[in-house]
C-alpha positions as CSV (number, residue, x, y, z in Angstrom):
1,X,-4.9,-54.5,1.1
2,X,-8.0,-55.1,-0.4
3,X,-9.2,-53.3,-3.3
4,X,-11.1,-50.3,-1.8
5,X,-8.0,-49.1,0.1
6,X,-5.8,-49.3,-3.2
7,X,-8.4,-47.3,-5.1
8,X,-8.4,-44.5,-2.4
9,X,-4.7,-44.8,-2.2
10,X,-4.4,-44.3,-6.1
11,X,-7.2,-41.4,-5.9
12,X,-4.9,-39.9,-3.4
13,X,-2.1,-40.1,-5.6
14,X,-3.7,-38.4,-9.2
15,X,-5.0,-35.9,-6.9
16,X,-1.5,-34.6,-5.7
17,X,0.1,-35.2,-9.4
18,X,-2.5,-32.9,-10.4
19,X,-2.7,-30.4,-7.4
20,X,-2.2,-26.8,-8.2
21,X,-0.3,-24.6,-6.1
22,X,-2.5,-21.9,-4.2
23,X,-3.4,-18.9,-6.1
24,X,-1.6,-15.6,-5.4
25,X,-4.3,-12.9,-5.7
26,X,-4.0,-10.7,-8.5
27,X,-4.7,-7.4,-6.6
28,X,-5.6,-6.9,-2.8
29,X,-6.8,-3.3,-2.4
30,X,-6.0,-1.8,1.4
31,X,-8.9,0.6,2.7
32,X,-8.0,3.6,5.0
33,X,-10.1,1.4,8.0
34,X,-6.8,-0.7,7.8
35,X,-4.2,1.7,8.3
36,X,-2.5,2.5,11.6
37,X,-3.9,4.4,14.0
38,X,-2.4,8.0,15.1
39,X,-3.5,10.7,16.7
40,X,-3.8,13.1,13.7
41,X,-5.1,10.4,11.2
42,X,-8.9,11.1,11.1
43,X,-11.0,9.3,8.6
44,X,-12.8,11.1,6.5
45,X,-15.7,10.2,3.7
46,X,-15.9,12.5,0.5
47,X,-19.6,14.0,0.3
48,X,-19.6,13.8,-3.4
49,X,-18.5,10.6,-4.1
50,X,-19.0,8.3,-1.7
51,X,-15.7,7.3,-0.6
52,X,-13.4,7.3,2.9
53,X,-9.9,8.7,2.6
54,X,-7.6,9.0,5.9
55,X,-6.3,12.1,6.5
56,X,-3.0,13.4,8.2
57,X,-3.4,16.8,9.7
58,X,-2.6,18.8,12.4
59,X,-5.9,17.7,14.3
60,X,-4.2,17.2,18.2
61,X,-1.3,20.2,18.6
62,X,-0.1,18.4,21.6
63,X,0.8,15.0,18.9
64,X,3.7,14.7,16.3
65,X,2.4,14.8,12.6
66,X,4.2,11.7,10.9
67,X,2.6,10.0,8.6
68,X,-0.4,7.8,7.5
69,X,1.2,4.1,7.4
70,X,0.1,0.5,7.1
71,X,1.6,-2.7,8.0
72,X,2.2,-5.4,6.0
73,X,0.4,-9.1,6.7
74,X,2.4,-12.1,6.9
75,X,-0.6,-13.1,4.0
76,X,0.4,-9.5,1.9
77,X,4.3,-10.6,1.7
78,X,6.2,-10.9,-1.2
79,X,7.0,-8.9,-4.6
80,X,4.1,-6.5,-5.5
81,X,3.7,-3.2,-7.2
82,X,3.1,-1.0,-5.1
83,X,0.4,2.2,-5.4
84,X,-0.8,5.1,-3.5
85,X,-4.0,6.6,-4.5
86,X,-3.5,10.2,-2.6
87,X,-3.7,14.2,-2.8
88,X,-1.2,16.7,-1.2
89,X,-2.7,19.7,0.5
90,X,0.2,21.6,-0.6
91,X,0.7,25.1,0.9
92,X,2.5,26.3,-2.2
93,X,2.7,26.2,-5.6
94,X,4.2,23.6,-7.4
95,X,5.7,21.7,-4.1
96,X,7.9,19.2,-5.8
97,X,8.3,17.7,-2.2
98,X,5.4,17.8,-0.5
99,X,5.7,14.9,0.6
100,X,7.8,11.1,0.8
101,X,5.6,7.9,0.0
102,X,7.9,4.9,1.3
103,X,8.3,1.4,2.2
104,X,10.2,0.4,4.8
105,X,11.3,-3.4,5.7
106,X,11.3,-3.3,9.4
107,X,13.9,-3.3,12.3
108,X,15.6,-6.9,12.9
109,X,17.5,-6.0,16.7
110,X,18.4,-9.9,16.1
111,X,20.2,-9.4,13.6
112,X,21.5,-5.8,14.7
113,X,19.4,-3.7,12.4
114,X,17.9,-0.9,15.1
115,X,15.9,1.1,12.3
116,X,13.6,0.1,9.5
117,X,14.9,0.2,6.3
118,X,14.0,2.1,3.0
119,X,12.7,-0.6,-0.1
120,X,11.4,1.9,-2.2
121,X,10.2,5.7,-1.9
122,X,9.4,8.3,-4.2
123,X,8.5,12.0,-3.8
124,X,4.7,13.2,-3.9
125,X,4.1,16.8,-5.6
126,X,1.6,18.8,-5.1
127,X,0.2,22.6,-6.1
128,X,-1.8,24.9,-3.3
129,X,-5.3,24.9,-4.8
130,X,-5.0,21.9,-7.1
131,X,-7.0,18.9,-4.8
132,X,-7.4,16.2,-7.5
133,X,-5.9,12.7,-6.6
134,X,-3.4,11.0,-7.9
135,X,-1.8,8.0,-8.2
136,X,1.5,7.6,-7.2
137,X,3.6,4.0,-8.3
138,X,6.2,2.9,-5.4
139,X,7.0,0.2,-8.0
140,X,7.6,-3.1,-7.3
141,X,8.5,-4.1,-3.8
142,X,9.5,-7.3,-2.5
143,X,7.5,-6.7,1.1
144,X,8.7,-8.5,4.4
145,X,5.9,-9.3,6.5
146,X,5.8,-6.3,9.1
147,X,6.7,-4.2,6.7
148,X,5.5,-0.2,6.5
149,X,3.9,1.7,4.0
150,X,4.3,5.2,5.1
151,X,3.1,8.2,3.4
152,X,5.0,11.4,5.2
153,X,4.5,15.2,4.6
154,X,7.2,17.3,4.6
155,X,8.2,18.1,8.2
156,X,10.5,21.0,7.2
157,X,9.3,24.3,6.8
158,X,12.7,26.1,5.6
159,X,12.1,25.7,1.7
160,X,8.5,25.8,1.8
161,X,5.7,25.2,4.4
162,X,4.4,22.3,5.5
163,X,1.7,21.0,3.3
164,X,-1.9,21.7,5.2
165,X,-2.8,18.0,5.0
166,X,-2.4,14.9,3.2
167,X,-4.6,12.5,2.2
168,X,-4.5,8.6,1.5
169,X,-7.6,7.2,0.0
170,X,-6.1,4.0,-0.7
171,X,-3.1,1.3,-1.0
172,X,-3.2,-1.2,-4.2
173,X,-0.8,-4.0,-4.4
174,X,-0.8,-5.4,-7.9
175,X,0.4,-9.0,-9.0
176,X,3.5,-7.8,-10.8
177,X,3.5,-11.0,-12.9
178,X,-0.1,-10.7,-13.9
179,X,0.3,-7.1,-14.6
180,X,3.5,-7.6,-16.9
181,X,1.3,-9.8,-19.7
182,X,-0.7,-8.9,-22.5
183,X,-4.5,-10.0,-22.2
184,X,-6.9,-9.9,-24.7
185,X,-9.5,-7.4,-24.2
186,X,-12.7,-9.4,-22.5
187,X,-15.8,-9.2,-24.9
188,X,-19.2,-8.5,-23.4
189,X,-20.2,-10.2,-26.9
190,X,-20.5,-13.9,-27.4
């Protein structure tokens, strides 16, 4: 070997013992472009403030109203916390259940599993009248690539009626590691 091939070999070398592993992004924020397609999920942009939102309504009569949903990447799996940034069109007062916001892991057949499975769901209130959004926390979720997040209306109308829409402006998917430390406050002073 002469000594140009040892040198590279050695550069090789400190630049593995000094590697880092690739960085896991801190947030990824999903827009409502992303989410899955169905027949009553129209997006919509908010006139005031500049923003798109999808919205599940009864747009198509002859089409089931399920839910707006997303699937996970391969790239977005792993432990996040998981939030919701929606609004209930309630039809009532005070709905405590206007709606479920979920995440399922999805069916394995392989392995005999037919149906997805619930990770994590919590219940979405809302009040007829009150629009504002809020945020809703799924908490953290250890998501399977193909996974779902599915945000569902109530479907039955025998303790209260079906909400008149539901909205999803967006999904946020926070490091939970990052999130869990204290950080000094960043100074716009030097």
């Amino acid at each position: 070997m002469n000594k140009l091939s040892i040198a590279l070999i050695a550069a090789a070398f400190a630049g593995l013992a000094f590697a880092e592993p690739a960085a896991k992004a801190r947030s990824i924020v999903i827009e409502p472009k992303s989410f899955v397609k169905d027949r009553n999920v129209r997006i919509e942009k908010d006139n005031i403030d500049n923003f798109q939102y999808a919205r599940l309504a009864n747009f198509d009569t002859n089409a089931p109203l399920t839910a707006v949903s997303y699937k996970v990447t391969a790239a977005q799996a792993g432990k996040w916390h998981v939030l919701l940034d929606l609004r209930s069109g309630a039809a009532v007062a005070l709905d405590q259940d206007a709606a479920l916001a979920i995440v399922e892991a999805p069916a394995d057949p392989k392995a005999g599993i037919s149906t997805n499975a619930p990770l994590a769901s919590v219940h979405v209130t809302g009040s007829l009248g009150d629009e504002a959004w809020q945020i809703v926390s799924l908490g953290v979720v250890d998501m399977p690539a193909g996974a779902v997040i599915r945000l569902a209306p109530r479907s039955d109308a025998t303790t209260a009626p079906v909400p008149r829409y539901t909205d999803l402006r967006r999904i946020t998917l926070l490091d939970p590691d990052f999130i869990s430390e204290t950080r000094e406050a960043v100074s716009g002073n030097k």
